[in-house]
Structures are given as C-alpha cells and as structure tokens.
SEVEXNU-901651 format. One record per residue (C-alpha): residue number from 1; residue in three letters; x, y, z. Coordinates in pm, 1 decimal. Layout:
N
+------+------+----------+----------+----------+
| resi | resn |       px |       py |       pz |
+------+------+----------+----------+----------+
|  NUM |  ALA |        X |        Y |        Z |
...
+------+------+----------+----------+----------+
This chain:
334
+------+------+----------+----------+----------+
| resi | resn |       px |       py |       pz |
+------+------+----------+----------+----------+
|    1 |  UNK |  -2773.6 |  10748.8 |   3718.7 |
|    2 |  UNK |  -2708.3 |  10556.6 |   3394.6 |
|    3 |  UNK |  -2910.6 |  10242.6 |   3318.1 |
|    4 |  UNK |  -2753.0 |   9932.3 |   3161.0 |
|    5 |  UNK |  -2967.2 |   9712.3 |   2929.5 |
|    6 |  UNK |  -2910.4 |   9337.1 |   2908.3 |
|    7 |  UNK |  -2739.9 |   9275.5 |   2593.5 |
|    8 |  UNK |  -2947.0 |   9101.4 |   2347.4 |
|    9 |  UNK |  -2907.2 |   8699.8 |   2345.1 |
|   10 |  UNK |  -2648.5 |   8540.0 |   2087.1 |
|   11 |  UNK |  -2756.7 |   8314.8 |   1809.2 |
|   12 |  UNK |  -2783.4 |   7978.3 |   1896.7 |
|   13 |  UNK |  -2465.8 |   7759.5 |   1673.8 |
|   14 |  UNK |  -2672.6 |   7616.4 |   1384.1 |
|   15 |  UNK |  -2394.7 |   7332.0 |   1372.8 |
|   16 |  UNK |  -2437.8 |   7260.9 |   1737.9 |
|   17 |  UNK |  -2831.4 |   7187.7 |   1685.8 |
|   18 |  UNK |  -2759.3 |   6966.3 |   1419.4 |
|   19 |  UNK |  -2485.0 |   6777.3 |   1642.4 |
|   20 |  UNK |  -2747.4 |   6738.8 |   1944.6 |
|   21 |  UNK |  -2971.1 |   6629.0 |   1708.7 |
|   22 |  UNK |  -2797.7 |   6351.0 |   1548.6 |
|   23 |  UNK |  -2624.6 |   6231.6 |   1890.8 |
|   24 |  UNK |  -2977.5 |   6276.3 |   2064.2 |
|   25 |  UNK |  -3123.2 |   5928.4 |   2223.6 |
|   26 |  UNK |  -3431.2 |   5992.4 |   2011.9 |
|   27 |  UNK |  -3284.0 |   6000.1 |   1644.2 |
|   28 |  UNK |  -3130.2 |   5689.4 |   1788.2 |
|   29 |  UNK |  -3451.2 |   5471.4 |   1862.4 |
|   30 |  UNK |  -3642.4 |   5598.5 |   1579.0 |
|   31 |  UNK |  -3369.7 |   5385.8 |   1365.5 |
|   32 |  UNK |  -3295.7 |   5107.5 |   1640.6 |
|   33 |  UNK |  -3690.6 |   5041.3 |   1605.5 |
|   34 |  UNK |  -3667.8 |   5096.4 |   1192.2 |
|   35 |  UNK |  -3380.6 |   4852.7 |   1169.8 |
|   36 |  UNK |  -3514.0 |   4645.9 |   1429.6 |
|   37 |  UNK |  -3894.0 |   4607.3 |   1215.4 |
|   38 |  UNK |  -3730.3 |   4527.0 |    885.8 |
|   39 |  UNK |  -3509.9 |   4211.2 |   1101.4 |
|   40 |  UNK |  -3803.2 |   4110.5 |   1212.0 |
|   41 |  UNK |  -3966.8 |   4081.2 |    828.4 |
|   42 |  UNK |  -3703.5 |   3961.7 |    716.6 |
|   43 |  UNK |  -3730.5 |   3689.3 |   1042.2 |
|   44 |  UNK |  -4101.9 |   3659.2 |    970.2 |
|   45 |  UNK |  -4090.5 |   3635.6 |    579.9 |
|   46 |  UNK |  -3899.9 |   3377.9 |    441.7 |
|   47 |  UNK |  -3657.8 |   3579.5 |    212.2 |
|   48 |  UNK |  -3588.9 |   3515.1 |   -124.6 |
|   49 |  UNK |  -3312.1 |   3268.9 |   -239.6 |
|   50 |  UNK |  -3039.6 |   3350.3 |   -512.4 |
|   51 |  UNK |  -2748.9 |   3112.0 |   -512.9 |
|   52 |  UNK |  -2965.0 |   2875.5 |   -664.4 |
|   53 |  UNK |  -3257.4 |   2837.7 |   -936.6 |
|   54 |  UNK |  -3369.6 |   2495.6 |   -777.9 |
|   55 |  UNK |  -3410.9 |   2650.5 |   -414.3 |
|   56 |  UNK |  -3565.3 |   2980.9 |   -575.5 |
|   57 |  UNK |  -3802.1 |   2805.7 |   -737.0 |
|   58 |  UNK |  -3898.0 |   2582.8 |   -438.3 |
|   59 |  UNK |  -3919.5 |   2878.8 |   -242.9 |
|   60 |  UNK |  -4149.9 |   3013.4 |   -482.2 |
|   61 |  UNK |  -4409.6 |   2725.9 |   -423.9 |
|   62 |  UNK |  -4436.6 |   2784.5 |    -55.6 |
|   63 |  UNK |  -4430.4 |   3109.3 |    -84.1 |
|   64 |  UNK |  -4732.1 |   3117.4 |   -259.0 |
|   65 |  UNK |  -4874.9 |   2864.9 |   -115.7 |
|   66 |  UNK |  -4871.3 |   3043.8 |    248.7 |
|   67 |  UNK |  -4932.6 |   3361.8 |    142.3 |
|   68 |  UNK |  -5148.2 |   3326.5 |   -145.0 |
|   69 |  UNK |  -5291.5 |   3630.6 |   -371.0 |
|   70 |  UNK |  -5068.9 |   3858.0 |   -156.6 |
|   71 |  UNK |  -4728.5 |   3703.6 |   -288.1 |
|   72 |  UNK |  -4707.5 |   3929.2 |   -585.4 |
|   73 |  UNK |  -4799.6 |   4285.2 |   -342.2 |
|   74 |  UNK |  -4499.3 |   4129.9 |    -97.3 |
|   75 |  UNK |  -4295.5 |   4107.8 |   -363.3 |
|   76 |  UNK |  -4329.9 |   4423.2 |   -527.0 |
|   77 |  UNK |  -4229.8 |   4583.2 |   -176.5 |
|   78 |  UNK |  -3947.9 |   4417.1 |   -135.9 |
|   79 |  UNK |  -4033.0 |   4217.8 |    164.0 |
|   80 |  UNK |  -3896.5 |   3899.5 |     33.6 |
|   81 |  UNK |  -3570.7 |   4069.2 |      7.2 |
|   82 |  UNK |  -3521.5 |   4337.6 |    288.6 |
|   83 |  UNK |  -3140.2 |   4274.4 |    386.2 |
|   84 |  UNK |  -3039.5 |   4315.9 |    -18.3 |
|   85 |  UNK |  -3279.3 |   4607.4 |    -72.5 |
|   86 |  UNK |  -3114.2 |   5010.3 |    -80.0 |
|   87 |  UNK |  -3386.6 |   5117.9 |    178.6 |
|   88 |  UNK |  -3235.0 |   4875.3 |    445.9 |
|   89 |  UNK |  -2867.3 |   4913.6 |    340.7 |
|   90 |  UNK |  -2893.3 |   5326.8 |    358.7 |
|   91 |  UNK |  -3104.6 |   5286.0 |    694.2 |
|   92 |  UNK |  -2838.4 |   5108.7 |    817.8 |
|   93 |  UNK |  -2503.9 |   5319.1 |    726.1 |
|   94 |  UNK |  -2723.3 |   5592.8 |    877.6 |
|   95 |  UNK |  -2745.1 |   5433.9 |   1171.6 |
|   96 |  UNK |  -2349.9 |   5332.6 |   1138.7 |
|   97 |  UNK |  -2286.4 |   5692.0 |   1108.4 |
|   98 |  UNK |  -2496.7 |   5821.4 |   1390.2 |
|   99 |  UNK |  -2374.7 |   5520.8 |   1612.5 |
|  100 |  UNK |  -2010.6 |   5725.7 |   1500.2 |
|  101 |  UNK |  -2090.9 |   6020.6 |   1613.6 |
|  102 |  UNK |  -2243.4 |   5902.4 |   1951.4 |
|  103 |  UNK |  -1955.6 |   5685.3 |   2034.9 |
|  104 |  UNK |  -1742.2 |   6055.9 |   1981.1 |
|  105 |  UNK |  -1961.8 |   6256.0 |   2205.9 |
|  106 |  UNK |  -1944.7 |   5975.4 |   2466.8 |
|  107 |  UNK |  -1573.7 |   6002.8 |   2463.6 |
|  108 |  UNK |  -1585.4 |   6340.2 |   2511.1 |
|  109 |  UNK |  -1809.3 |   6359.8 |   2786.0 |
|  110 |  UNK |  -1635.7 |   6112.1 |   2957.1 |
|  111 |  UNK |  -1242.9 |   6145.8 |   2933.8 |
|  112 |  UNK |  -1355.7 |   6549.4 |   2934.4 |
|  113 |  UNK |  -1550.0 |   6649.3 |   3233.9 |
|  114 |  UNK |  -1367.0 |   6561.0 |   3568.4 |
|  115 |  UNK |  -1660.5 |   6616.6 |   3778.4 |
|  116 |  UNK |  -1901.5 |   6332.5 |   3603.0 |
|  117 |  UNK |  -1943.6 |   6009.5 |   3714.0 |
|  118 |  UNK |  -1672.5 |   5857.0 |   3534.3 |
|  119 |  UNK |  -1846.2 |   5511.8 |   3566.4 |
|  120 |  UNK |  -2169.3 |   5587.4 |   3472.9 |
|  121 |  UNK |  -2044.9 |   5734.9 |   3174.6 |
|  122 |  UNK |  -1862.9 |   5432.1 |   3040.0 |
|  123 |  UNK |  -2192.9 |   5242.4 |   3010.6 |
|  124 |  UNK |  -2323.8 |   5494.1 |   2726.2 |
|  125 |  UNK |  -1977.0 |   5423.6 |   2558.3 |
|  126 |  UNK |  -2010.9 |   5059.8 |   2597.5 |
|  127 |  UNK |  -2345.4 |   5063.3 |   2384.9 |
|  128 |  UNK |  -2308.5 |   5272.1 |   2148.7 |
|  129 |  UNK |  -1933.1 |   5120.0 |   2020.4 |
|  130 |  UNK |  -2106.6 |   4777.3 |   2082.2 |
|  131 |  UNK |  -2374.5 |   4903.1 |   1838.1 |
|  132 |  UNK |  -2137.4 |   5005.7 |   1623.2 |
|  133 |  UNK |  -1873.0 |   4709.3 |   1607.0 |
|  134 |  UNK |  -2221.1 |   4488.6 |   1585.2 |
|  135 |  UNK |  -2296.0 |   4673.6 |   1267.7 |
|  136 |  UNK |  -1968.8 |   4634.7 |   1129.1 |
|  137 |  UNK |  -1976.6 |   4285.7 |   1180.3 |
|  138 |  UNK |  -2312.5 |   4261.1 |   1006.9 |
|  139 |  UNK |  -2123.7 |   4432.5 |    691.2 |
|  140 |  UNK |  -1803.2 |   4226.3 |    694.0 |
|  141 |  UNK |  -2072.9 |   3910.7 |    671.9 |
|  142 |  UNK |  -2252.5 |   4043.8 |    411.7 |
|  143 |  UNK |  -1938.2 |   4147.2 |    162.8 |
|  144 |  UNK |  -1771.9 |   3830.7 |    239.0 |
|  145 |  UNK |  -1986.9 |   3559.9 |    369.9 |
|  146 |  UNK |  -2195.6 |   3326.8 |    176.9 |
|  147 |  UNK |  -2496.6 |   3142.6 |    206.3 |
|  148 |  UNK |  -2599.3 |   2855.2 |     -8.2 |
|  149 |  UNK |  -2940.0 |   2696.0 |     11.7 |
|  150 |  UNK |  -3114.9 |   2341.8 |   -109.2 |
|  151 |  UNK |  -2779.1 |   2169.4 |   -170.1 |
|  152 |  UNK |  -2847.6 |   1773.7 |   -153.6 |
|  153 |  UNK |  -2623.9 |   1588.3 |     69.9 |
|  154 |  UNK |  -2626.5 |   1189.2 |     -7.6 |
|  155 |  UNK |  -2575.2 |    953.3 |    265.9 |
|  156 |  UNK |  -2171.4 |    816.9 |    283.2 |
|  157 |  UNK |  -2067.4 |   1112.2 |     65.2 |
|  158 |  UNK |  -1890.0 |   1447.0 |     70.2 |
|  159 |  UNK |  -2051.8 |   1704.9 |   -118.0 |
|  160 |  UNK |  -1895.6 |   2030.5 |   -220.2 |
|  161 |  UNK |  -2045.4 |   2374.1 |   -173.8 |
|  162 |  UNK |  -2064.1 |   2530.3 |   -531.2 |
|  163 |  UNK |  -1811.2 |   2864.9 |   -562.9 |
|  164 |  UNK |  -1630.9 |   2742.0 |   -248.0 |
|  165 |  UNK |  -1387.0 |   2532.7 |   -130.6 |
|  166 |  UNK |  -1598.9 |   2390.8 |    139.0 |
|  167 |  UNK |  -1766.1 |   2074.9 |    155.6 |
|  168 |  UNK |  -2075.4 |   1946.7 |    336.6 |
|  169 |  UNK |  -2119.0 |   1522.3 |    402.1 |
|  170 |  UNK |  -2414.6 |   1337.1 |    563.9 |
|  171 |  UNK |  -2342.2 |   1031.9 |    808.1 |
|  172 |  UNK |  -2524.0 |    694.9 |    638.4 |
|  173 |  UNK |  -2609.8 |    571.6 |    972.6 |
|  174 |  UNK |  -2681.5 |    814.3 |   1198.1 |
|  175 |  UNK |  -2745.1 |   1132.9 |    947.1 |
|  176 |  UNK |  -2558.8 |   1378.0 |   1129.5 |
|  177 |  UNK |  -2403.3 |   1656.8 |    932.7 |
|  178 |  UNK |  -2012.0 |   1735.5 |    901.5 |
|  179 |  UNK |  -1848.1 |   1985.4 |    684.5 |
|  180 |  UNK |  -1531.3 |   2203.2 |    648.0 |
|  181 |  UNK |  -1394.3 |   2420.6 |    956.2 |
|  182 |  UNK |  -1512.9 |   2780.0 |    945.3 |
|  183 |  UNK |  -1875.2 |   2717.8 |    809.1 |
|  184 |  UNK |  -2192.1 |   2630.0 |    973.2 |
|  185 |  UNK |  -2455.1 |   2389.3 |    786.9 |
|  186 |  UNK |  -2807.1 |   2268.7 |    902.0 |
|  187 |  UNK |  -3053.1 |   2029.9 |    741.2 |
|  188 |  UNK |  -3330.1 |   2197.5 |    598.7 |
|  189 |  UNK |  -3544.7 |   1825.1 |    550.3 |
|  190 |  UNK |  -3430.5 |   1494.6 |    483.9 |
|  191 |  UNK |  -3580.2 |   1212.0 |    264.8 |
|  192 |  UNK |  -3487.8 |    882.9 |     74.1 |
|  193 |  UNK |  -3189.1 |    801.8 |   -176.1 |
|  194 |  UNK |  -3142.1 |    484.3 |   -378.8 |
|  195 |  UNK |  -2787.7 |    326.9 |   -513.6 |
|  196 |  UNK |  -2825.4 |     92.6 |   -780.6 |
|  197 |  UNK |  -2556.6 |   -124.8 |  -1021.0 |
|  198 |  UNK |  -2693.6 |   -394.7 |  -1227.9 |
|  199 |  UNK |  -2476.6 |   -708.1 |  -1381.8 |
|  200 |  UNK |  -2602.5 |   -951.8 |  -1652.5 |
|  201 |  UNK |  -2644.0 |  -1306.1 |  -1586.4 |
|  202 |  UNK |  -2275.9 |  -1386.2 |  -1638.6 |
|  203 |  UNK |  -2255.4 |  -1124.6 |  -1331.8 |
|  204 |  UNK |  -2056.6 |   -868.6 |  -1544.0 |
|  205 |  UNK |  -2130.4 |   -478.2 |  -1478.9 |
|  206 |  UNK |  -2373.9 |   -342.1 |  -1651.9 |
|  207 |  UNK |  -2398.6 |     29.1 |  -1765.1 |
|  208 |  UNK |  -2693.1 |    297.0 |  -1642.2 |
|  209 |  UNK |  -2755.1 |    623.0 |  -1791.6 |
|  210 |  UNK |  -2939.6 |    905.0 |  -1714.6 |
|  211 |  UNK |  -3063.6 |   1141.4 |  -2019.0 |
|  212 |  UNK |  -2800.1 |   1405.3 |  -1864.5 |
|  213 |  UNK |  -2500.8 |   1187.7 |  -1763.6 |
|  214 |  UNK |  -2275.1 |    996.4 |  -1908.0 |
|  215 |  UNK |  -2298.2 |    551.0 |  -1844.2 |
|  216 |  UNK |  -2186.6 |    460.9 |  -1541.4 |
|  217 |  UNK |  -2181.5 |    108.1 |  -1332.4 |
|  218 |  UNK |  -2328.0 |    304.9 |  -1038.1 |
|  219 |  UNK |  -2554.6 |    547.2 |   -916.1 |
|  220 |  UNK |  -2705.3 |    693.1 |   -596.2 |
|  221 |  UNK |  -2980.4 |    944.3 |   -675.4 |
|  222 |  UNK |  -3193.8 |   1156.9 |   -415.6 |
|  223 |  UNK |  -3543.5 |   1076.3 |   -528.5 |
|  224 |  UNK |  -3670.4 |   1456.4 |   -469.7 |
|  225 |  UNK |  -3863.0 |   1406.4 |   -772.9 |
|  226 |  UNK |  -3927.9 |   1080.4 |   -970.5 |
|  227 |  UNK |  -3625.8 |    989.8 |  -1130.8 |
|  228 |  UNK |  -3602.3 |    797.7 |  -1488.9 |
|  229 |  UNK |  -3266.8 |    568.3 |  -1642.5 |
|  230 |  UNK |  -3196.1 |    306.1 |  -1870.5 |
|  231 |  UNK |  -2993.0 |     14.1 |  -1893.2 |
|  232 |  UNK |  -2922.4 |    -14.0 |  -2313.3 |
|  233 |  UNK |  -2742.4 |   -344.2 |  -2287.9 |
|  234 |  UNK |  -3048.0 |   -502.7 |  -2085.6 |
|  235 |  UNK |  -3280.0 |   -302.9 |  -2318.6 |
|  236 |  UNK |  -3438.0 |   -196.9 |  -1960.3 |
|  237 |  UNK |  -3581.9 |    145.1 |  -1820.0 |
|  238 |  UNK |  -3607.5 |    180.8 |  -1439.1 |
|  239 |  UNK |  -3844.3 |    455.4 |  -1248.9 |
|  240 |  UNK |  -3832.1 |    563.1 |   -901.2 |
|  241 |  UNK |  -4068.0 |    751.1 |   -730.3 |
|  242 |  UNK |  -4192.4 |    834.1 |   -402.0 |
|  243 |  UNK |  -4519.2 |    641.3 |   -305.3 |
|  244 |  UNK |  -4824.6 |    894.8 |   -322.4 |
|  245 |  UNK |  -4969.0 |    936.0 |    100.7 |
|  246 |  UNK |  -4658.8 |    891.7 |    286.0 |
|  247 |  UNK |  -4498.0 |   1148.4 |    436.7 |
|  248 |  UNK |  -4113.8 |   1251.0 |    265.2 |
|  249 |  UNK |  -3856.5 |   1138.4 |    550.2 |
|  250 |  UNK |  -3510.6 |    986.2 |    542.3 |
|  251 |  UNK |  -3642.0 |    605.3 |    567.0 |
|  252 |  UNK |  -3934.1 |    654.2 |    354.8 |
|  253 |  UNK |  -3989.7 |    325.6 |     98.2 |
|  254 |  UNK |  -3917.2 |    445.9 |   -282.2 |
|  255 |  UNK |  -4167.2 |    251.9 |   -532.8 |
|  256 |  UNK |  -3915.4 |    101.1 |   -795.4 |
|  257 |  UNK |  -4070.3 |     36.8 |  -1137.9 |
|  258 |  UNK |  -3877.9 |   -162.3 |  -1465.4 |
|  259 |  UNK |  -4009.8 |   -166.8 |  -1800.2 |
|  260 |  UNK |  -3868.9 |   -361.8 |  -2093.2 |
|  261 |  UNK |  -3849.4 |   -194.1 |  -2474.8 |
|  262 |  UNK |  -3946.8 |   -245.6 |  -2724.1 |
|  263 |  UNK |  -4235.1 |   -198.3 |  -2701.3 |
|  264 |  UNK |  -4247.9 |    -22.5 |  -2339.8 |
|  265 |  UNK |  -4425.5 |   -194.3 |  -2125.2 |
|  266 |  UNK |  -4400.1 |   -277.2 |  -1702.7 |
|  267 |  UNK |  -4232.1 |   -594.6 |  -1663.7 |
|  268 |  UNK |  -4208.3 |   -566.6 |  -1265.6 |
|  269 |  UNK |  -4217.7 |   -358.1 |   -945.4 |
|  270 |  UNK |  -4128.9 |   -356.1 |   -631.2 |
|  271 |  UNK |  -4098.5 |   -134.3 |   -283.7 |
|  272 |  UNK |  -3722.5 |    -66.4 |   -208.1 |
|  273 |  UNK |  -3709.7 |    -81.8 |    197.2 |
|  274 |  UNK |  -3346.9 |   -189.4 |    281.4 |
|  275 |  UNK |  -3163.6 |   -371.6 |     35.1 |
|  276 |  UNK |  -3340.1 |   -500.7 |   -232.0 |
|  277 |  UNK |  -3265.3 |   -700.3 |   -565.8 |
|  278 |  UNK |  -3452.1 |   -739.9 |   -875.7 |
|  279 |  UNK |  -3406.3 |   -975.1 |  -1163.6 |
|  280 |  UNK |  -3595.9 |   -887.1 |  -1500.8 |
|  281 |  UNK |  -3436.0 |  -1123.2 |  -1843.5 |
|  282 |  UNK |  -3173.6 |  -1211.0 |  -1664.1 |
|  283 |  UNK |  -3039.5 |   -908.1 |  -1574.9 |
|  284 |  UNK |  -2991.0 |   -852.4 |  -1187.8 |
|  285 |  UNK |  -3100.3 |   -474.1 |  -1047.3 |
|  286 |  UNK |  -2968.1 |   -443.1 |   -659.9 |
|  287 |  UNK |  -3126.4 |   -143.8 |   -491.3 |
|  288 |  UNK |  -2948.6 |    -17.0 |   -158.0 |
|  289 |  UNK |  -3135.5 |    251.0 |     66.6 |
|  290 |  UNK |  -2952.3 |    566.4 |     71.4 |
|  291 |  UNK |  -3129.3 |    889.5 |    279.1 |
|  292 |  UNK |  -2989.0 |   1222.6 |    142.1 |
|  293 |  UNK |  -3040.5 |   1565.3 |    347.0 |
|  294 |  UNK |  -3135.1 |   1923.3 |    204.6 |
|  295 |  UNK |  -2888.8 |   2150.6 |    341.5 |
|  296 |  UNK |  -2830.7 |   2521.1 |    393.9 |
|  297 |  UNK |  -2438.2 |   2576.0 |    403.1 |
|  298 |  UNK |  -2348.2 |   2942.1 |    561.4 |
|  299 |  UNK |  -2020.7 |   3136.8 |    615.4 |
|  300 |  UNK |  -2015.8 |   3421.9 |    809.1 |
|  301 |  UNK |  -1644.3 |   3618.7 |    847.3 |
|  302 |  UNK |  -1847.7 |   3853.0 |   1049.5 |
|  303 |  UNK |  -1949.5 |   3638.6 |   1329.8 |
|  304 |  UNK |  -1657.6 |   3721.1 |   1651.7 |
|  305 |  UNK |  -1719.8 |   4128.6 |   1602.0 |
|  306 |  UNK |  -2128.2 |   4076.0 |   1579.6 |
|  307 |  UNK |  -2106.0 |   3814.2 |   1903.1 |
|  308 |  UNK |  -1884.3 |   4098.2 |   2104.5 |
|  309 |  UNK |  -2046.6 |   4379.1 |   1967.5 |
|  310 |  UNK |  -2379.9 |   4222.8 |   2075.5 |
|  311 |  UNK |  -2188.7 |   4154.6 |   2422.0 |
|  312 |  UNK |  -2115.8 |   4521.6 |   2487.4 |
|  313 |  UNK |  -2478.7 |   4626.6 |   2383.6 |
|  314 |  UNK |  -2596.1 |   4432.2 |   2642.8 |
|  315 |  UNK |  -2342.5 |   4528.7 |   2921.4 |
|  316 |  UNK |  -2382.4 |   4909.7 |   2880.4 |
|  317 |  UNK |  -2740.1 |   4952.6 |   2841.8 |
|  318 |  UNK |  -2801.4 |   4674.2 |   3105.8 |
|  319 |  UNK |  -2529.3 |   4870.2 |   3323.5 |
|  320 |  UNK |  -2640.4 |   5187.4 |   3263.3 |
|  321 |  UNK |  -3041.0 |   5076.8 |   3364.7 |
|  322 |  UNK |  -2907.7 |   4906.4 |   3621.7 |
|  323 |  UNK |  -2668.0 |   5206.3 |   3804.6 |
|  324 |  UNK |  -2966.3 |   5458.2 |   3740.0 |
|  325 |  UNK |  -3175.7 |   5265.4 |   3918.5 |
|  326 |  UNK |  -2917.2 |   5239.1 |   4232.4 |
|  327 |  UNK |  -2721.3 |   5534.1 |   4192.8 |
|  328 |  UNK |  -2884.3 |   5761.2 |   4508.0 |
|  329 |  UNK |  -3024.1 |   6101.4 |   4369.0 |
|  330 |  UNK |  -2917.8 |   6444.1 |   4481.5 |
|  331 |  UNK |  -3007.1 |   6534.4 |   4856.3 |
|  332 |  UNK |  -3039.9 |   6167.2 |   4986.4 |
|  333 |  UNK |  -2701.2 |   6059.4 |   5068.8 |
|  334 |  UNK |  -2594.8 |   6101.5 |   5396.6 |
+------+------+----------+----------+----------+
C-alpha cells in the first residue's frame, strides 16, 4: 500500500499582498484620518496669506497676538501653511492613488462575481470614486483657482480683483456685496470711508494730493489707518483718523483734523458723521461718509466635481451602513 504525502503549500504571490494591502479598508482610514487632521489645522489655524503683503502682514499681528510665544514653533512646522506644504500634497496623491486602485478592485468584484450581491457592492464603488472625483476636484481648485484676501471695497464703487478680470463692489446703502459671475466674495470686516473735494471761495475746484498720488479734485479713502493730504493752493493739510475707544464698524465717526502752513499748526477739527463741511481761509472742505468693506474674493474651478464627489461619499458609505445593517444574515431568512 503506497502512501501519498500532501504536497507542500505554494508561495503566497508577493504582488497579491501588496495589492490587498493597498486596497485594504485599513491603509484607507489611516490616510482618511491623516488628511482629515491636517483639514482640520488648517480649519483651526488661520493659514498664512500670500496674494498680498498688506493681508500677510495683518495676519501676522493676530497671529501673534492669539498665539503668542508659540507663533514662531507653528511656523517652523508648517502649520500656518498645511494645504501648500509637500507633506500634505504627497499625503494626498497617495491617497488619490490608493482611492485608484480601490475604485479598480470594486469594479472587479462587482461586474466579476455573479453570485455577490450586486447592490451591495455598488455602495463600496460609490465611495471610493466619490473619494476620488472629490480629490480631483480639490486639485483642479488648487492649480486654477484663486484666492485673494484684504482687498478694500469702497462704498458706490467697483473694485477689481488684482491678476483677474473679476471685480468685487460694495452697495453705499445697504453694504451688500456684488461681484463678477463665477466667484464667491465675503466681507471679512467693515469700517468707515470719507470722500472729500474742496473749492476756494470763488467755489472753483480745488486740488488734493496724497504723498503717493497724483492731484486730484476728489477722493474717497478707507480710513484703515490715519490718512494724511494736502491742499497746496489753500496752503492746507487735512488728517483723518479713527477716534481712539470706539469700536471700527461701517458707521463709525472719523475725527477730521486741518492744519494751516506755514508754520504747521491746527486751525480746526471736527467729527465727520454724515455729511459734513468745513471752511478754514476761505477755502470750503465737504466731507461725505463713505463705509468701505475688507473682502476675501475666491474662485474655485473645482467646486461641481468636489460638491458631487462629496455627494457620492455620502450615498455609498451611508448605503452601504445602512444595507448591512438590514440585509438578513445567513440562516435567518425564511
């Protein structure tokens, strides 16, 4: 009588490992929850501006002002600037990829095997190529899409977004915001705005200048910061400033101050509420209330493929929670 001996087991495929590994649920919610932590950093930490110095440097001041000694350790680990740093932009083509190569064992699970539950297995589908086009969206926005921060809106006038040919322009009366079609814009704060001319006592124009503009017979000026310009012909320098203790909104009173030169000295002042007018040596100052906004201007080409990626997300993992839960197990039908 001859005796047969099992045959020794095969070699497991080294390639097939690696493929269950990288289309394993695991290696899939270790980087969900990575990607997730540094969105919610980035939500938690207000990020670092760089279209422009003026908002960068404004930034800077809160920055430091909330977080204190620890601003320079945040900064030197990038948490002021997660979405534009490699670590977040390689942890997320990983998770492209492996969102890839789930959606591909999905599809062949499901348009494969006869016998599965053919409905069941669309959920997994549904989530992972949600994943995926969400990703993709979140890629086309950041090649393509802009965002500009800290650009000043005056009351009554359009402003244009710098780079683009989009513009931004802030309702006099009721403040509301308007721009372009295809961008989104929000007011980050709002405060006051002056418009002055000036005539001489024959009522002709008279010119103002600012140290970095050229004369003009008009000007509306945001009063984010006290603001300084002459009028030559009137041998006249006018200040505006915000009044120290009140609190920066649209309607706030600006504290209007004209000295005469030479020598310098403060010939009058006045609170500018509403219209107000001025005369100093004949020369007539009229001072008109004009609010201004600080807006954040955004374009995102990415938005319709993040919205329905986010959409099918939802759908297959709530579908496939919700089917597992209902679906009878083995041995209790009937």
């Amino acid at each position: 009588m001859v005796t047969q001996t099992p045959s020794a087991p095969g070699r497991r495929d080294p390639w097939r490992l690696i493929w269950q590994i990288v289309t394993s649920d695991s290696l899939l919610v270790i980087l969900l929850l990575a990607a997730a932590v540094g969105l919610l950093i980035a939500a938690w930490v207000s990020q670092a501006p760089t279209s422009n110095p003026a908002a960068y440097a404004r930034w800077l001041s809160e920055t430091q002002a909330r977080f204190g000694g620890a601003t320079q350790t945040m900064q030197a680990l990038g948490l002021f600037g997660v979405a534009r740093s490699f670590g977040f932009r390689a942890l997320l083509a990983l998770l492209g990829g492996i969102l890839l190569l789930c959606l591909v064992e999905c599809g062949e699970r499901t348009f494969s095997d006869a016998d599965r539950h053919g409905v069941l297995d669309m959920f997994p589908l549904l989530a992972h190529g949600g994943g995926l086009l969400l990703l993709i969206g979140l890629v086309i926005a950041h090649l393509w899409g802009w965002r500009v921060e800290g650009l000043i809106v005056r009351g009554g006038e359009r402003t244009s977004v710098p780079g683009t040919a989009s513009w931004v322009t802030l309702d006099g009366d009721t403040l509301n915001i308007a721009h372009s079609a295809g961008i989104a814009a929000f007011s980050e704060a709002r405060g006051p705005g002056v418009r002055i001319n000036a005539t001489d006592a024959q009522g002709g124009p008279l010119a103002l200048q600012r140290a970095e503009d050229d004369p003009r017979t008009e000007l509306t000026l945001a009063i984010v910061e006290d603001q300084l310009l002459a009028i030559p012909e009137a041998q006249l320098i006018v200040r505006l400033a915000l009044q120290v203790g009140h609190p920066i909104e649209a309607h706030t009173p600006v504290l209007v101050q004209v000295y005469c030169y030479p020598p310098v000295r403060l010939e009058t002042e006045a609170v500018v509420e509403g219209d107000t007018e001025l005369t100093v040596d004949g020369a007539r100052l009229h001072f008109t209330s004009v609010p201004y906004a600080r807006v954040t201007a955004t374009f995102n080409p990415g938005l319709w493929p993040t919205c329905i990626g986010i959409a099918l997300a939802a759908v297959g993992l709530g579908g496939r929670i919700v089917w597992s839960v209902r679906r009878p197990k083995a041995g209790e039908e009937g």
